[in-house]
Kinemage of the C-alpha trace (Angstrom):
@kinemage 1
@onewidth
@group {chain A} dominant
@subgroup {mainchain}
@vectorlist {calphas} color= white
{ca unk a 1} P -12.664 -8.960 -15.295
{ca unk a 2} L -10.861 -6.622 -13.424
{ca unk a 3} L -13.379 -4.859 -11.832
{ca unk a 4} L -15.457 -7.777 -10.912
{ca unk a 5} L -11.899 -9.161 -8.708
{ca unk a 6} L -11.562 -5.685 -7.123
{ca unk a 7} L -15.410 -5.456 -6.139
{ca unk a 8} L -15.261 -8.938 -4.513
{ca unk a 9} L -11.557 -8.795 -2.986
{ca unk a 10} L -13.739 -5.175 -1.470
{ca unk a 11} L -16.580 -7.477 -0.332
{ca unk a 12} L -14.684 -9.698 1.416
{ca unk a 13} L -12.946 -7.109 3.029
{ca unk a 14} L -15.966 -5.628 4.505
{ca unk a 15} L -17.617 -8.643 5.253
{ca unk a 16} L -14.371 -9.766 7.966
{ca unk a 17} L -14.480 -9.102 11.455
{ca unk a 18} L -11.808 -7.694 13.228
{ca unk a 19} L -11.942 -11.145 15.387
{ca unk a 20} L -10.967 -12.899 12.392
{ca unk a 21} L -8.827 -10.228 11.025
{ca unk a 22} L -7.094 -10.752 14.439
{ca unk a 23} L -6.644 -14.700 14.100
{ca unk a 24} L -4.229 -13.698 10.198
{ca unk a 25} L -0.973 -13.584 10.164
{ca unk a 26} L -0.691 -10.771 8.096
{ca unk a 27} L 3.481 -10.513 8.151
{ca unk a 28} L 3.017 -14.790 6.551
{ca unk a 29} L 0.402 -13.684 4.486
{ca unk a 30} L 2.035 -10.463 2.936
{ca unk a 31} L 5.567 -11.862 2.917
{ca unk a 32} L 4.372 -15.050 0.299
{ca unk a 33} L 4.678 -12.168 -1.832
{ca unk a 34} L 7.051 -9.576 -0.673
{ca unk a 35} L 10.022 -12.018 0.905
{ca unk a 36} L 11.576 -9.233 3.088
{ca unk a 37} L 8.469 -8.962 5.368
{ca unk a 38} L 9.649 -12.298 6.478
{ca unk a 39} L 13.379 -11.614 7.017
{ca unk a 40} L 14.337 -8.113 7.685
{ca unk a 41} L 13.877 -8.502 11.757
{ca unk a 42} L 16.977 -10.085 11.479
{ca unk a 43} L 18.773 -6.796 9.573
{ca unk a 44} L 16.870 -3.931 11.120
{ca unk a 45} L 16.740 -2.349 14.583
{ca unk a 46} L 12.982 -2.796 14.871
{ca unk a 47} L 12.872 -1.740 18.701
{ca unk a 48} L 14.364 1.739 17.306
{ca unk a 49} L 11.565 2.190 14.757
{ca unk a 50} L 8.849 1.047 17.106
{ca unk a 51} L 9.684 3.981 18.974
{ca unk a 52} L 10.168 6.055 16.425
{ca unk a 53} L 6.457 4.914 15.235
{ca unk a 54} L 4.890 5.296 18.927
{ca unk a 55} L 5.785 8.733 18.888
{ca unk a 56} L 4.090 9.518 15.590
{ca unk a 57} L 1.110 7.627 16.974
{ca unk a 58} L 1.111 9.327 20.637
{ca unk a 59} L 1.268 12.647 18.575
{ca unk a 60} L -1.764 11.872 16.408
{ca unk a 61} L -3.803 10.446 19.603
{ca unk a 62} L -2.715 13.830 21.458
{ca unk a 63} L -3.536 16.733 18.486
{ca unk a 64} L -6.281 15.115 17.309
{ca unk a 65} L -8.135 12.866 19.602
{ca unk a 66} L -7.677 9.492 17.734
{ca unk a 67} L -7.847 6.146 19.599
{ca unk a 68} L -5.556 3.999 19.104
{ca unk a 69} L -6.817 2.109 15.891
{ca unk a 70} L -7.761 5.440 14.007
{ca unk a 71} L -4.230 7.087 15.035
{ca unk a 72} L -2.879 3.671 13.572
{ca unk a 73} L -4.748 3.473 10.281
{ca unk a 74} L -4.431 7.227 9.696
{ca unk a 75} L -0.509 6.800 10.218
{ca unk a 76} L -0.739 3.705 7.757
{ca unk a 77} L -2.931 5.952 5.106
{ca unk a 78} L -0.296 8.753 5.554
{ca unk a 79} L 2.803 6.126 4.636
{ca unk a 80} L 0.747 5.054 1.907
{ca unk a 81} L 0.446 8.729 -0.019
{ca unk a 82} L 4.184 9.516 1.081
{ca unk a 83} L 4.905 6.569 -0.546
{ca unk a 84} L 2.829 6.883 -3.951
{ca unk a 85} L 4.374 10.389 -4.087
{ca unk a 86} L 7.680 9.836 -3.965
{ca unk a 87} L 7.314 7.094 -6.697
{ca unk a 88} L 5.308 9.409 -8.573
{ca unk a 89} L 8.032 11.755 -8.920
């Protein structure tokens, strides 16, 4: 049963456009089921961490070529495994 949600939440994944993708509201969407996504902007300094972001993202787009998107999602992937490692541990 698993297996058969994870292959179809996976279809429907690659079967979106990135128009539609676009038209989400992924910070509604996500925070239904982690709260804080929908309140922290009033707790945190987010105009210090967007900088702090933009020059991760600037560094990846300089050293290795990456556009925008792929500097973004490569930034993302590398939050992910610092993230599963540290809980790992």
């Amino acid at each position: 049963m698993k297996g058969q949600i994870i292959k179809k939440i996976e279809q429907i994944i690659e079967n979106t456009s990135e128009k539609t993708e676009q038209k989400i509201d992924w910070t509604n969407v996500w925070g239904k089921k982690y709260p804080i996504l929908t309140t922290y902007q009033e707790k945190v300094d987010v105009d210090d961490y967007i900088i702090k972001l933009g020059e991760l993202l600037d560094s990846l787009k300089n050293r290795y070529g990456y556009n925008d998107l792929d500097a973004m999602l490569v930034l993302k992937d590398i939050l992910a495994h610092a993230w599963n490692n540290k809980n790992q541990q």
